[in-house]
C-alpha positions in Angstrom: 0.0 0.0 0.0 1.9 3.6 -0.9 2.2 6.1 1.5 -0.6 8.2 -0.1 -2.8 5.2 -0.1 -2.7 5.4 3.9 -3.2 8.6 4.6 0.1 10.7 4.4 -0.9 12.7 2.1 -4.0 13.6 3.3 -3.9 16.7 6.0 -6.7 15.3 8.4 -4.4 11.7 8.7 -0.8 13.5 8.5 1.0 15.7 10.1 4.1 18.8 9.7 7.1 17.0 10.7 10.2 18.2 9.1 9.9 21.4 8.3 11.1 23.3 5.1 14.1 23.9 7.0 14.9 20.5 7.2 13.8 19.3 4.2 15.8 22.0 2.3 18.9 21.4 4.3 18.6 17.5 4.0 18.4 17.4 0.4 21.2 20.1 -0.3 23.8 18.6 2.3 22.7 15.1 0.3 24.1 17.4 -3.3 26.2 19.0 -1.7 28.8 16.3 0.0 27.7 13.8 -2.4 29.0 16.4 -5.3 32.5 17.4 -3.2 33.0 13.7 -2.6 32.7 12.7 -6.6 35.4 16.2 -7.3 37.4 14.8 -4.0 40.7 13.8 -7.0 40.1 17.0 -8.6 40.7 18.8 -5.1 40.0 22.5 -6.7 38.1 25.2 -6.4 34.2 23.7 -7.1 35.2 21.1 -4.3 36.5 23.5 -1.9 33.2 25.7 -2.7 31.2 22.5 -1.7 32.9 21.5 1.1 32.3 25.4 2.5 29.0 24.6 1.4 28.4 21.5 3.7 30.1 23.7 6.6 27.7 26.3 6.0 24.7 23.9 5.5 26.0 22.0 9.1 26.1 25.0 10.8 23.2 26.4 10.1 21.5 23.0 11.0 23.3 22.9 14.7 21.4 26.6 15.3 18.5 25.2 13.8 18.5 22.3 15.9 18.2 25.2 19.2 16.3 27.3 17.6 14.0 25.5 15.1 10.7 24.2 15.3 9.8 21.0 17.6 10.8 17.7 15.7 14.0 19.8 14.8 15.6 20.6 18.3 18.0 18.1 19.3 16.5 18.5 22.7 13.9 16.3 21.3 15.9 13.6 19.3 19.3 13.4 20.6 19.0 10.2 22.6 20.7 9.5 26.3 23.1 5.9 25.9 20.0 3.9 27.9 17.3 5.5 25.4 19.7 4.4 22.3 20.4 0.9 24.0 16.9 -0.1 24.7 15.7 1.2 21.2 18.5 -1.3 19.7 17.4 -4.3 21.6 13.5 -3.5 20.5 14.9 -3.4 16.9 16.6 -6.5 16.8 13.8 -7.8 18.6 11.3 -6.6 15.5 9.8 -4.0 18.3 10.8 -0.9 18.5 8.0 1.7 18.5 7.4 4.0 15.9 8.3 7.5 16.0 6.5 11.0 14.7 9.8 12.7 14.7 13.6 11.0 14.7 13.7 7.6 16.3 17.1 7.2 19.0 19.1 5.4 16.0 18.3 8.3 13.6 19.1 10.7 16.6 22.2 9.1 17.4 23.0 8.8 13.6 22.0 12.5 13.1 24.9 13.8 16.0 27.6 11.7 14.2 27.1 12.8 10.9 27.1 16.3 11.7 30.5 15.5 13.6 31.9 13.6 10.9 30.8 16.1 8.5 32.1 18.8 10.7 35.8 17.1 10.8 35.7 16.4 6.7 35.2 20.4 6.4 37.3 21.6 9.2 39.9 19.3 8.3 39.7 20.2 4.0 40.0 23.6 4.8 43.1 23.2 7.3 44.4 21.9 4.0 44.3 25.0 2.2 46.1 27.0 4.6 49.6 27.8 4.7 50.1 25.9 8.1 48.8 22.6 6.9 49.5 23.0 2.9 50.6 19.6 1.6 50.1 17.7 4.8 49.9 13.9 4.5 48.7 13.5 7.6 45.5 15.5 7.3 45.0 14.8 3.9 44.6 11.1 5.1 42.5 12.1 8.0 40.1 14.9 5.6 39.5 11.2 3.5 39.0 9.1 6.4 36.6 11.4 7.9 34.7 11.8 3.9 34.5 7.5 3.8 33.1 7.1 7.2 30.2 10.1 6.5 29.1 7.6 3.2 29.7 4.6 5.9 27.2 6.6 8.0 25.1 7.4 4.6 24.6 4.0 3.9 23.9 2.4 7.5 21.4 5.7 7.6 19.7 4.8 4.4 19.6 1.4 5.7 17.9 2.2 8.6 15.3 4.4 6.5 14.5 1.7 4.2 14.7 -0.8 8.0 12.0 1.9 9.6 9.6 2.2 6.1 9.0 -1.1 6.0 8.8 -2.2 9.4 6.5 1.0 10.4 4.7 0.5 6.3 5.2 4.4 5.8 7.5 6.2 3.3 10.1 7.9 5.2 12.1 9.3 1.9 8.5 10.7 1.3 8.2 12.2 4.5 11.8 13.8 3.5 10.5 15.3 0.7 6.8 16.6 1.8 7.2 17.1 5.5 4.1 15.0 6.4 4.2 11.7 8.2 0.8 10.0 9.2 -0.5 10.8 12.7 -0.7 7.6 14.4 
């Protein structure tokens, strides 16, 4: 049954979860790193532009996430280590609950990506300075940090695809329209 078919679409059986903010910043860090990371051998100026890009796009997300609307606040997603745990035991036990907003994987999954994603900029730009210009060392640690943000990628697109199927609602829909079903 598609997502439309149950309800989501439909205002009195859905609900504003991710707002434009989210949505918008979503998709763009998705073109964004996914664009710096194909350019990563060219190393010039388009992939530094992205990679300031993804720095701009994290930051403004980490304000957003203290100043944005409910399902947005990490107040409201960022799990404690027991919340995370018992949500991983449901999960492998086929019963975790279903959430409106971010479930404690997705919340966990969230923090680490904007870390990782934090170090991959931080680190890229280093490189470009005269302090750090040519260094091995962070070079290698600029592309370990880039692999283990798609590592995260997939293991958060797994858990997506996990979460659709086990909850029977479209989450890359919800990405794109804002509206999850109510119940």
């Amino acid at each position: 049954m598609s997502s439309l078919s149950r309800g989501e679409g439909d205002a009195s059986r859905s609900t504003l979860v991710w707002d434009l903010f989210v949505r918008v910043f979503h998709w763009g860090l998705v073109g964004a790193f996914g664009a710096a990371y194909v350019l990563s051998e060219d190393g010039g100026t388009l992939h530094h532009a992205l990679g300031y890009a993804v720095l701009g796009l994290v930051t403004a997300r980490i304000v957003w996430g203290f100043a944005g609307t409910y399902h947005a606040r990490f107040a409201n997603f960022v799990p404690t280590p027991r919340a995370f745990a018992e949500y991983a035991r449901a999960m492998a036990a086929g019963r975790e609950r279903r959430y409106l907003g971010h479930n404690p994987a997705g919340g966990a999954m969230i923090i680490a990506l904007l870390m990782l994603l934090t170090a991959t900029g931080v680190t890229g730009w280093l490189l470009t300075t005269n302090a750090f210009w040519g260094s091995e060392a962070l070079e290698t640690l600029h592309g370990v940090c880039a692999n283990a943000v798609l590592v995260c990628v997939a293991v958060h697109v797994g858990g997506v695809l996990l979460a659709s199927w086990r909850h029977r609602e479209n989450l890359v829909s919800a990405m794109l329209t804002g509206r999850k079903r109510k119940d």
